[in-house]
N, C-alpha and C positions, 0 to 999 in steps of 0.2 A: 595435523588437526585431530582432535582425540575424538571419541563416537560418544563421550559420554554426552548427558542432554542439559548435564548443567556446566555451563560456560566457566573458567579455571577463577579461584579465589582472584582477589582485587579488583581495579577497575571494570572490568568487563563482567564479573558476573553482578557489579553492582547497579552497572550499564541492563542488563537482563533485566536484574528485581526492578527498576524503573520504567522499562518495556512494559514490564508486568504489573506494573500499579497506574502506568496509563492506559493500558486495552483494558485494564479492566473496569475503567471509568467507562472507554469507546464503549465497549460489550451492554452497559447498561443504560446510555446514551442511546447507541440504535433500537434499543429494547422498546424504549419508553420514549424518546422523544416524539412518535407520531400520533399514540393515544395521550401523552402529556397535552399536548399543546391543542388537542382537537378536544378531548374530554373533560381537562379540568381549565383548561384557558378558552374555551368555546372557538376557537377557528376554526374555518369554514377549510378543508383538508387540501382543497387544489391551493388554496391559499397559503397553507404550510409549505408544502411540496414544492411552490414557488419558490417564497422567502427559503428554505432550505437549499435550492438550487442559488438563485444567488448568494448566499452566503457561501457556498461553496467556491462558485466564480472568484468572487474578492479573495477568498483565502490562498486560492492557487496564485493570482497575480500579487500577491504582498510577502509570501512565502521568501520568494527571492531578495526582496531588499531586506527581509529581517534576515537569511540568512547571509547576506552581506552584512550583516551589524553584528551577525555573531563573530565574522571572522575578523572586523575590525575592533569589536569593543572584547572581545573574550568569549567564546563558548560556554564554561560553566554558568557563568554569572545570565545570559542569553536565553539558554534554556529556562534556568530558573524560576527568572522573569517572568517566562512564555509560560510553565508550566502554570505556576500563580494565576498569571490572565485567564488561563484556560476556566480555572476553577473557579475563579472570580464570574467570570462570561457563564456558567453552568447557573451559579447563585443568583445572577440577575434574571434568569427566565422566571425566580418566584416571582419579582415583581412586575411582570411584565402580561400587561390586561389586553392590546392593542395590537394591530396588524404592522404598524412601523416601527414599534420599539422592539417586535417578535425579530424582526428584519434586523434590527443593528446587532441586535443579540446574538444570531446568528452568524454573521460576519464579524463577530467579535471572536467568537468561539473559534469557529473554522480558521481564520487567521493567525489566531494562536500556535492552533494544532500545526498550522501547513509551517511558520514558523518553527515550533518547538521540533519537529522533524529535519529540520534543514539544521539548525544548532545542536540535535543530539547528533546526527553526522559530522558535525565537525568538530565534536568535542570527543566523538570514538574515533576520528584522522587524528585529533591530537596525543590521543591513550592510546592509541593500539598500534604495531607497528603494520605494515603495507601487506606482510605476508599473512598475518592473520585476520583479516578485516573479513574478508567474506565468510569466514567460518563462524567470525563474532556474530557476521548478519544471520544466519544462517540458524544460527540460538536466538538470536532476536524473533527471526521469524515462529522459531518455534515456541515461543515465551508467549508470542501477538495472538499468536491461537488459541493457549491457554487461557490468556488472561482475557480474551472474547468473552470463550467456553463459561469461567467464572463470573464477566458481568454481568452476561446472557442472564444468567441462572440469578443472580442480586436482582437484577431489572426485574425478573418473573416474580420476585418476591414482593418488589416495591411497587406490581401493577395490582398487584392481591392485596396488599393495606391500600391503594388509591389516595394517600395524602398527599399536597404536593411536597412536602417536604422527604416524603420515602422517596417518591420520583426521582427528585436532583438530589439527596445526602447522598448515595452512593457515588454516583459521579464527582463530586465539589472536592468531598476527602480523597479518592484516589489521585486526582491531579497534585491537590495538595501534597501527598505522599509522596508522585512523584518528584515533585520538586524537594522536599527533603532528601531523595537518595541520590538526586543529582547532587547536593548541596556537601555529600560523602566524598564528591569526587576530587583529585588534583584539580586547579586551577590550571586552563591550556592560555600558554598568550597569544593575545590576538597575533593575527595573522598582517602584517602592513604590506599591500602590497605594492609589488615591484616597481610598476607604472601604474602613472592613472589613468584610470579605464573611463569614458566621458559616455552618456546616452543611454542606451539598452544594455552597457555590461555585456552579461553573458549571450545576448542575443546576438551580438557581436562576432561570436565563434560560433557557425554555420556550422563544422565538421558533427558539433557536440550537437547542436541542436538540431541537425539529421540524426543523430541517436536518440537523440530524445524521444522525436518524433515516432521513430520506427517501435522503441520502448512502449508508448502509447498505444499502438495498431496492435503490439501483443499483446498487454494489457486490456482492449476489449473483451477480452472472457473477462475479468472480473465479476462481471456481475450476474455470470453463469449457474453459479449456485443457487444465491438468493432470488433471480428472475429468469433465465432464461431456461432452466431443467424445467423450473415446477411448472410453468405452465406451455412447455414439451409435453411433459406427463399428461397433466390435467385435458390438453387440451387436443395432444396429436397419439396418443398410447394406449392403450388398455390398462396400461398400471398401475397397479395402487396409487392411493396419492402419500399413503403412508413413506413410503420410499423415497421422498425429498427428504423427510428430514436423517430418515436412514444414511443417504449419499454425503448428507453435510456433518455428521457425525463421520465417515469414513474420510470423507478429504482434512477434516480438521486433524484426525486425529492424524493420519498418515504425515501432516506438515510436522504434526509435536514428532513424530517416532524417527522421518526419515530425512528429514531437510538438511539437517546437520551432515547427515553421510553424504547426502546428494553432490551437497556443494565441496564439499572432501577433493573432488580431482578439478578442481578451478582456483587456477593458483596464477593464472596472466592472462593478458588479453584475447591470447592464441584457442588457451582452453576454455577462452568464456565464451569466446564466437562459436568454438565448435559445441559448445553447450546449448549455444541458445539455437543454433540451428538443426541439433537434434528434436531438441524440444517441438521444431515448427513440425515434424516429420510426425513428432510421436502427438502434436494436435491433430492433426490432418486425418491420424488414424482415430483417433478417438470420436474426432465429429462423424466420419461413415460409419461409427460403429451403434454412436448415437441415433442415426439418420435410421438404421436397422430396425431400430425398435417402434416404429410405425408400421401400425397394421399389423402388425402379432399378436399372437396368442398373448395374455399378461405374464405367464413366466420367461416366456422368449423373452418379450418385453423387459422384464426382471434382469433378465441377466444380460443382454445387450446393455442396458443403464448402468449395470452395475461393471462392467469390463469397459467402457468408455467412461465413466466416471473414474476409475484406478491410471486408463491411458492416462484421462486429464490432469489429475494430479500430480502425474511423472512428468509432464508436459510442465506445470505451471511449477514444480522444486526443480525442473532443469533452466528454465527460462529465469525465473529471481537469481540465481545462486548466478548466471553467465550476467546477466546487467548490473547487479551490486559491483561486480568485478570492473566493468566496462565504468560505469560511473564515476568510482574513485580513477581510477586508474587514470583516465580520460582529462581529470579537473587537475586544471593547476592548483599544487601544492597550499598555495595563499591563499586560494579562492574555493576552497572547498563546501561553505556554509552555501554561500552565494548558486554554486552549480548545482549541489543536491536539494538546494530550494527548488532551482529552476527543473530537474531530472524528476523531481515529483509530482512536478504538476501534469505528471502524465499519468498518475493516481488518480487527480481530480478531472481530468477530461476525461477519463476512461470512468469514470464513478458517472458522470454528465450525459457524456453518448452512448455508453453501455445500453442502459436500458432500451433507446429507440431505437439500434441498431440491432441487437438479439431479440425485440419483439419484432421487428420489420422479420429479418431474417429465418428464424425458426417459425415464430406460429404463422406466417400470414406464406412465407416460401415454402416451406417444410424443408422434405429432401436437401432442393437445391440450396438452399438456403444455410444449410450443416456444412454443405459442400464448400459451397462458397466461402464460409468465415475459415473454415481450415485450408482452403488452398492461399485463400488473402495471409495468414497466420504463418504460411510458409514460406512465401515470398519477400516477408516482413522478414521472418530468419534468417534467411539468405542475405538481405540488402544490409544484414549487419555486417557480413566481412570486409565486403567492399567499404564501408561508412566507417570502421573502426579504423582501417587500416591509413585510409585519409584520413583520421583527427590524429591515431598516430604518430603520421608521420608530419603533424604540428612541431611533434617534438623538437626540432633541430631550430624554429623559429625561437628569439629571444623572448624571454620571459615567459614562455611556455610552461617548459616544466613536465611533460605527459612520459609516461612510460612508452617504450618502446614494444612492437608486436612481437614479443618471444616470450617464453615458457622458462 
């Protein structure tokens, strides 16, 4: 795997520049969609916040059969599709005055995305071979952060002209874009699979979706950055309040500079378990280091945040880099659209529960409450060797297809 930060000429780095022309829609999307739709569409905010939760809901449970349609009708052509909707689903929020048409809008959107995510994995299973896949993600992830960083900063542009058309044009075009650079890629053929699979599909295979699961419980920090630190600080700290955006500038940038290296020694199932269950270890530290900085001085304060915020980010580029690993590795061959549909939707419960379990947790527990999510966080790490090592050993079952537990 090379250290450099841009992913090797052909498919993959054009796999990147499409990462990179969709976060940077996301990036300007979560800028502006909550003063968009409350400021210049007049809703009532709890009312957003709703229809934005369900629309989330639907995207996680549609994810999976669109990413069954990538693996049966083609990947390229799938994504494409999906990326179009996406920008399509962005441009209908102009015309949208009402509380039920904000709703479809939303579910149209999110379904897209959770889609177009389940078809770009299976169209980088079709380009890339087995061995480099998590270093590709690895670029990807460091590409997702940039191209945040760049919508962020379009969105702050488009909330200071206030038209609605600055609001959604940055959005509409980069989806757009992306589906152009998919549009650059080989053609992958569908995937037919071997038997027909009747009912739930992937729900069907219990091993995977015990990893899923567990994927999800780690996953719960997600929403640590953007809710659960700042109002730690604001709320249980002496510390500036400045220093939220300080910490989310350091984790961003730390994903762009180190993720690629991180994921470097994860190269099979063996090394992703022992990945993702160092990661539980080095949460575990970071929440009592976190928990520290209540009731301090503000520079104690300062610098406990700031040395639990650097664990956490070593924590959360060891944890991605070992379940990209486990995800591919784990899904049958044929059905890989179809399982990282289903392996994501531990993005969107963790996007959903996040918030009310890191405000229960920190502001209302404090201490205990640090304690808690980090030893829960490491006992989640651990239940993955056991859990990997049974879907593993699916392997030997017909028309499986899964890697075996070795390095």
């Amino acid at each position: 795997m090379t250290n450099s930060l841009v992913p090797p000429a052909g498919p993959q780095r054009v796999l990147a520049l499409a990462q990179l022309s969709n976060s940077v829609g996301d990036g300007a999307y979560y800028v502006t969609s909550a003063l968009y739709f409350t400021h210049v569409v007049g809703l009532d905010p709890a009312r957003v916040g709703l229809g934005l939760t369900v629309g989330w809901a639907v995207g996680s449970v549609v994810g999976v059969p669109l990413g069954r349609l990538a693996d049966r009708r083609g990947a390229r052509g799938t994504a494409v599709l999906l990326a179009l909707a996406t920008g399509l689903a962005v441009a209908s929020f102009l015309v949208v005055r009402d509380f039920a048409p904000f709703v479809l809008a939303a579910c149209a959107y999110a379904s897209a995305q959770s889609g177009l995510a389940a078809a770009r994995q299976a169209l980088l299973a079709g380009l890339v071979s087995a061995g480099e896949r998590t270093g590709l993600l690895a670029h990807l992830q460091a590409t997702l952060n940039a191209g945040l960083a760049v919508g962020a900063g379009l969105g702050g542009l488009a909330l200071h002209a206030g038209t609605r058309a600055a609001y959604l044009g940055v959005d509409a075009v980069s989806f757009v874009m992306c589906a152009v650079l998919l549009l650059r890629l080989p053609s992958v053929a569908p995937r037919v699979p071997v038997e027909k699979h009747h009912g739930s599909g992937v729900l069907r295979d219990r091993p995977y979706a015990v990893i899923t699961l567990l994927n999800t419980v780690l996953l719960l920090r997600m929403p640590l950055l953007s809710l659960g630190i700042p109002l730690w600080i604001a709320e249980r700290t002496a510390a500036p309040t400045w220093l939220v955006s300080a910490l989310f500038v350091l984790n961003t940038g730390a994903v762009m500079v180190f993720q690629v290296r991180m994921a470097r020694g994860v190269t099979g199932l063996a090394s992703a378990t022992r990945a993702v269950r160092r990661s539980g270890w080095i949460m575990l530290a970071a929440c009592a280091v976190f928990a520290l900085s209540a009731g301090a001085s503000p520079w104690v304060a300062v610098g406990a945040l700031v040395v639990g915020a650097v664990l956490q980010v070593v924590a959360e580029m060891g944890q991605s880099a070992g379940s990209w690993q486990l995800s591919f590795d784990l899904a049958p061959a044929e059905r890989v659209g179809e399982y990282q549909g289903f392996f994501g939707t531990g993005v969107t419960v963790a996007r959903t529960l996040g918030p009310l379990v890191l405000t229960t947790l920190l502001v209302e527990w404090g201490t205990p409450g640090w304690l808690l999510l980090g030893g829960v966080t490491l006992m989640a790490s651990y239940a993955m060797g056991p859990a990997t090592r049974r879907a593993a050993g699916r392997a030997s079952e017909p028309c499986v297809g899964r890697a075996v537990l070795v390095d």
